[in-house]
N, C-alpha and C positions, 0 to 999 in steps of 0.2 A: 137762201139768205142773201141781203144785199150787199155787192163787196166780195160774195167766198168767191174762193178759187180752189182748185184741184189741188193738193199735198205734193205733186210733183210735176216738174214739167217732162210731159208726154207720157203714155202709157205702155209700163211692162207687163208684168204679172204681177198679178194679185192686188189686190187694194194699197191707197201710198199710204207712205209710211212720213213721221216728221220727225226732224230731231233739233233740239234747241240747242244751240253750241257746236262749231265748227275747232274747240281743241281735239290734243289728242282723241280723250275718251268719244268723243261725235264723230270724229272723222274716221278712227277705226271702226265704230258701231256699223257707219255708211258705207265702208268698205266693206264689212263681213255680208251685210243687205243686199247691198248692190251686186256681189256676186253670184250670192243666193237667186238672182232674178227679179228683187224687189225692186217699185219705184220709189224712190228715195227722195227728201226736200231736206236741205239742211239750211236752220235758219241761223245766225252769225247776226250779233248787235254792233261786235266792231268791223272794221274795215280793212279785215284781214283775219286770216287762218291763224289759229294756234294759241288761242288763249291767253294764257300765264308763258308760254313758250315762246316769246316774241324776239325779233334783230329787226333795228333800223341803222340805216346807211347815215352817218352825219357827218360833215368834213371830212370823207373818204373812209372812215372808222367804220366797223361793223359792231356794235352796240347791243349784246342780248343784257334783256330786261332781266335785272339782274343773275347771279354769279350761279351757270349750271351747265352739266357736262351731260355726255351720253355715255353711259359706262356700256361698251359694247359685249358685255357679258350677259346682258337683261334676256332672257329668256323670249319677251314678245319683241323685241327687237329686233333679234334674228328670225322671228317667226316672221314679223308682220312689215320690218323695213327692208330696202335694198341697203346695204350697210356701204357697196361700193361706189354706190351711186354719189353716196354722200360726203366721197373723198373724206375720209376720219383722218385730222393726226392726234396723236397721243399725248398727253401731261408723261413725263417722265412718273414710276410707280416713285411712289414716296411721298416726300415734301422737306421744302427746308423750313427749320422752327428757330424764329428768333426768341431767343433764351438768354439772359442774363449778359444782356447787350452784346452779344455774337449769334452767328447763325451756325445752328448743326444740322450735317443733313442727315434724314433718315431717308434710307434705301429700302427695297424690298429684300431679302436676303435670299429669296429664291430664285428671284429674277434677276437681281442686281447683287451678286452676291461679296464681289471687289468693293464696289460703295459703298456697300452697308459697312464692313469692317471698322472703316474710324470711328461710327457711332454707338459703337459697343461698349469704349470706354469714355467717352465724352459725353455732354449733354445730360439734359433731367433724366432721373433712373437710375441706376444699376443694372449691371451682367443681367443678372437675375429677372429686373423686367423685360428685357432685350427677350430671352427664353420663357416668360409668360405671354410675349407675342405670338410664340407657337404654339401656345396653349389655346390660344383665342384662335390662330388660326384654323386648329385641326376640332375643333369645338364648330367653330361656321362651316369647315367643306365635309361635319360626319351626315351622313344622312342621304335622303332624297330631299332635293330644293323641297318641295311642296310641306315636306313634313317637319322643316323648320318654323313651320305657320301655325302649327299645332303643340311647338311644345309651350309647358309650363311657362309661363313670365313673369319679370320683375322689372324697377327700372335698370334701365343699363348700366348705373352708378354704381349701384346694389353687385352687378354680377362683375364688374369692374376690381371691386373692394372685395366679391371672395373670392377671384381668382388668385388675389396676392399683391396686384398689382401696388405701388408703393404710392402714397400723396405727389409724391415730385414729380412719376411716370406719369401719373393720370391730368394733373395740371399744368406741365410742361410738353405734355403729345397728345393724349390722347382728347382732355378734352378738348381743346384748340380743333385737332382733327374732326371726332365726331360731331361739334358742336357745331361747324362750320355745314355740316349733313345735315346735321338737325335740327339746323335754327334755334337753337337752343345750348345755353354753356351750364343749366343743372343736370344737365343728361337722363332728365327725365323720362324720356324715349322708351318706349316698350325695347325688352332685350330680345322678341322676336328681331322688329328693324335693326339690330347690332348686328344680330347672325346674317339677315339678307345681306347688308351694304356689304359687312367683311367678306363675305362667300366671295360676291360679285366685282371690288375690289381687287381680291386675291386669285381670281380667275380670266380677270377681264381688265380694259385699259379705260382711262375717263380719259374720253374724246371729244373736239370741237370737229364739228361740218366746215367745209371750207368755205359756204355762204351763211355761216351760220346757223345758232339752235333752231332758228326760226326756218330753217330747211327742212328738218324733220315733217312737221305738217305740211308743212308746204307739199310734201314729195306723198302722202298720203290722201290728199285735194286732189294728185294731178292724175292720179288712178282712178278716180270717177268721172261717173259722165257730165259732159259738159252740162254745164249750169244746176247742177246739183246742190252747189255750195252759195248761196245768196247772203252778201255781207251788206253790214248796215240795215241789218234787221231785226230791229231787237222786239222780241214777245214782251208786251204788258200785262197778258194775263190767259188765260184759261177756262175754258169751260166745256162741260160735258152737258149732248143732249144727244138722245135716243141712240147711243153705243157708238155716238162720232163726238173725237175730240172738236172744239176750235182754239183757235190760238187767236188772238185779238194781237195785233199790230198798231204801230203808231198811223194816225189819219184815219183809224176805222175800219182798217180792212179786216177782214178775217180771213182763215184756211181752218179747212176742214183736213182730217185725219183721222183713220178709223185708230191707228197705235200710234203712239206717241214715246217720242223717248227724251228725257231733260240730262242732256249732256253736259250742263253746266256746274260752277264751282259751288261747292255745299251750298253757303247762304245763299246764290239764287235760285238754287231749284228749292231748296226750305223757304223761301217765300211766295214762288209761283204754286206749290202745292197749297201754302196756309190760305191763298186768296181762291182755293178752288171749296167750295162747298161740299162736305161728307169726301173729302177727299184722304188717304190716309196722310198723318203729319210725318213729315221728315225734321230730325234733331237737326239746326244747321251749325256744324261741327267748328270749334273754335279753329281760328287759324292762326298763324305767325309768322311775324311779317320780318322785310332784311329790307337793309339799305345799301344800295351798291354805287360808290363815285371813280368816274372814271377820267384818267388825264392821257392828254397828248404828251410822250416824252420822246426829246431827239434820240437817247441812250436806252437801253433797258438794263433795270439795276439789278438784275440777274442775268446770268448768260445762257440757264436751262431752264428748259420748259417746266418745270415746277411750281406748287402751291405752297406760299411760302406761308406759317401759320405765326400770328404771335401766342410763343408759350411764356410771356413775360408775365402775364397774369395781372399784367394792369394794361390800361388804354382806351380805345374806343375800336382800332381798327382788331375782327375777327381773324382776316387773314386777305389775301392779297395774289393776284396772278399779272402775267404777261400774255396775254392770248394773240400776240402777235407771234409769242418764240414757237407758240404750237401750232398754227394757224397765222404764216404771214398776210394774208389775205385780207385779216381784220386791222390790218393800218395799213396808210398809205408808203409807199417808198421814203425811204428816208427819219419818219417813226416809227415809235411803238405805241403800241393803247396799252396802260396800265390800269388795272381792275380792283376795286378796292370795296371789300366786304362789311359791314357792320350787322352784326344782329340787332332782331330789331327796327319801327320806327322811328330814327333819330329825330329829337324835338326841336333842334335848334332849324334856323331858315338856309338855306341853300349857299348861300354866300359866307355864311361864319362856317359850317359843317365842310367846307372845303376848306378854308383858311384851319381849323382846329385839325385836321386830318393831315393834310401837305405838312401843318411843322411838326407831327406826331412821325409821319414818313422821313422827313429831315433828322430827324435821332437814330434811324436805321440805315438810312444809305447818305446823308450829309445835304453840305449845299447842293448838288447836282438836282436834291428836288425841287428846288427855286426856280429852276428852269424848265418845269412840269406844266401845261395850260391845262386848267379844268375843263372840264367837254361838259358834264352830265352828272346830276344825281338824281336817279333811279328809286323811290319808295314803291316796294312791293308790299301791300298792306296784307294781300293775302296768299302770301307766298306757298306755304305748305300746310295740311291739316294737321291738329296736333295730335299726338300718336301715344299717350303713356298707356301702360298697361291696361289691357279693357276692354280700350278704341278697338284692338285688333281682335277681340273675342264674338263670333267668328273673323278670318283676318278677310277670307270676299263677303261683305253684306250684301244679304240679297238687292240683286236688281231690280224684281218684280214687284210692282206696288199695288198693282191693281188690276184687274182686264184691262191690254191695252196700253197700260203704263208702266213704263220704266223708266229708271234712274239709274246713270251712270256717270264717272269719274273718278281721281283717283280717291275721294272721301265715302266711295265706298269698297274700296280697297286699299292697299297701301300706297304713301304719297308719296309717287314716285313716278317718271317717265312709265317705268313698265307696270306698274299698278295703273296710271292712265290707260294704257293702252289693251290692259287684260278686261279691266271693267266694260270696257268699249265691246269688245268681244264677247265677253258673256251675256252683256245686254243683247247684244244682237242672235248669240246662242238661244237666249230665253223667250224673243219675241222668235224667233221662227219657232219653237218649241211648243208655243201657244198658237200660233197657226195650223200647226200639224197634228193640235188634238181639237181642232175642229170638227 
């Protein structure tokens, strides 16, 4: 055909393989292939590795598109990353919650068992929900990880309300907390995702790389062979003939592929599959979206590496970090980058959504905000799939679509770093699988 070219540059073993999407879920899929002895082409529409996972450098700032950690607890994280590599520091366990115009911190009590004390008797809640946190916690660490995937569900409000917890605990902590995870403040969230986050939480630290989120793939690209990963290549469409994919490219080109894998986020592999004739339909799974603004400040108006939440129950801002106290790395000497969350596509334009935010910040730490330079605001339209009860029945959707086709990311698993990066692997578990019953 005029135009193809071969699936991968230079020849290994066995037939190439293609994968559309250089995120997580693509780049571990081309990881698990490539090791396998597969030639591998991974094709990338932006101009860079990592998807939804991205850091850029602007006025010395390191900037991940918006507000997300590596909880170094994630099961395929320790399987699949170098964790040291990637210099981790830690959020302090906890968070402070601005509540009824003060800040209370809440500690982990296992971990931090001196700091949590003040919070026992102060802040939203009672004694009482303070010891429904252990109920929650020995409720996420009963079991095998895997067999938390399988139990019974509900929303997570639902299991919130019959463990006890009290109105004031759940709208002054918890939902600020969870909702901040779940892009979401009705906690509509399947109560499987409750159990994962708190196991992993309660086991493990949420960490910044010290070049950023956007290191993770980075550091997963740089374990394959060279030129494997081609950016600035976006797939317009699809077709099958006589047991070989093609992939049609912008200018005309095409590549051929005998397997094919769409590593992309829901809706665009549900519409690369809808433009394929007799191909089976993928549902492209709602998503939800977060707006994240970020300022240059001389001061930082916390002194701990903590996630400060509002549990005021009114406002605009979700909740708020310092990623320079955890990671000095991400400002320059002399600042701090302050990180500011909203759920949500905010409507208004870029320049009022910063003026309405900065004097919403001025009621929590004073004038000092005044002295704050805007950098950035960040809409992430499709930030995370949405997850209520259901979504996760089974919690891995299959990979397999077709001879030859698969579909991975974390929308067909749970949305989450290590849900990206497990779907990446099973896709690739599944196409050697069908090679081997050849």
């Amino acid at each position: 055909m005029p135009g193809e070219r071969p699936a991968a540059p230079g020849d290994r073993t066995g037939p190439p393989v293609a994968i559309v999407g250089a995120g997580l879920a693509g780049l571990a899929c081309a990881r698990a292939l490539s090791a396998a002895g597969l030639a591998v082409r991974v094709l990338e529409s932006a101009e860079a590795v990592g998807g939804r996972l991205r850091t850029r450098r602007q006025q010395g700032f390191l900037i991940d598109r918006g507000f997300q950690v590596l909880t170094d607890a994630y099961p395929e994280a320790r399987g699949q990353l170098d964790l040291e590599e990637l210099e981790l520091a830690a959020f302090e366990p906890g968070a402070l919650v601005r509540w009824r115009g003060r800040f209370v911190r809440f500690a982990d009590p296992f971990r931090r068992p001196l700091t949590s004390l003040p919070a026992l008797w102060g802040g939203p809640g009672t004694l009482a929900d303070r010891l429904r946190v252990l109920r929650l916690r020995r409720r996420a660490l009963s079991g095998p990880l895997d067999a938390l995937w399988r139990r019974p569900e509900q929303r997570t409000s639902a299991v919130l309300t019959e463990l006890g917890f009290s109105a004031e605990f759940i709208d002054g902590f918890l939902r600020p907390f969870l909702g901040g995870i779940f892009l979401e403040s009705a906690l509509e969230t399947s109560s499987r995702v409750l159990d994962f986050v708190w196991r992993m939480f309660s086991t493990g630290r949420a960490c910044l790389p010290a070049r950023g989120m956007q290191a993770i793939p980075e550091q997963l690209a740089s374990g394959l062979p060279r030129g494997t990963v081609e950016l600035g290549r976006p797939v317009a469409g699809l077709e099958r003939d006589a047991g070989r994919w093609r992939l049609r490219l912008g200018g005309g080109e095409t590549i051929a592929a005998e397997q094919l894998v769409l590593a992309t986020d829901g809706p665009a592999a549900a519409g690369l599959l809808a433009g394929l004739p007799d191909a089976p339909k993928l549902a492209a799974p709602a998503m939800r979206a977060v707006t994240q603004l970020c300022f240059a400040a001389p001061s930082a108006p916390i002194a701990a590496p903590l996630l400060v939440l509002n549990g005021s129950g009114s406002g605009r801002i979700a909740h708020l970090c310092v990623p320079s106290r955890v990671q000095p790395s991400y400002a320059p000497p002399g600042q701090e980058l302050v990180a500011v969350t909203l759920l949500g596509d905010a409507p208004e334009a870029d320049e009022r959504l910063e003026a309405l935010v900065q004097a919403e910040l001025s009621g929590w730490f004073g004038s000092a905000v005044g002295a704050w330079r805007p950098l950035c605001v960040d809409r992430v339209r499709a930030a995370l799939p949405v997850q209520p009860p259901g979504v996760l029945e089974p919690a891995e959707r299959p990979v397999g679509f077709a001879p030859g086709l698969f579909v991975c990311g974390d929308h067909r698993d749970q949305g989450s770093i290590n849900g990206a990066l497990r779907s990446g692997r099973r896709a690739a578990e599944a196409l050697l699988a069908e090679r081997r019953s050849r």
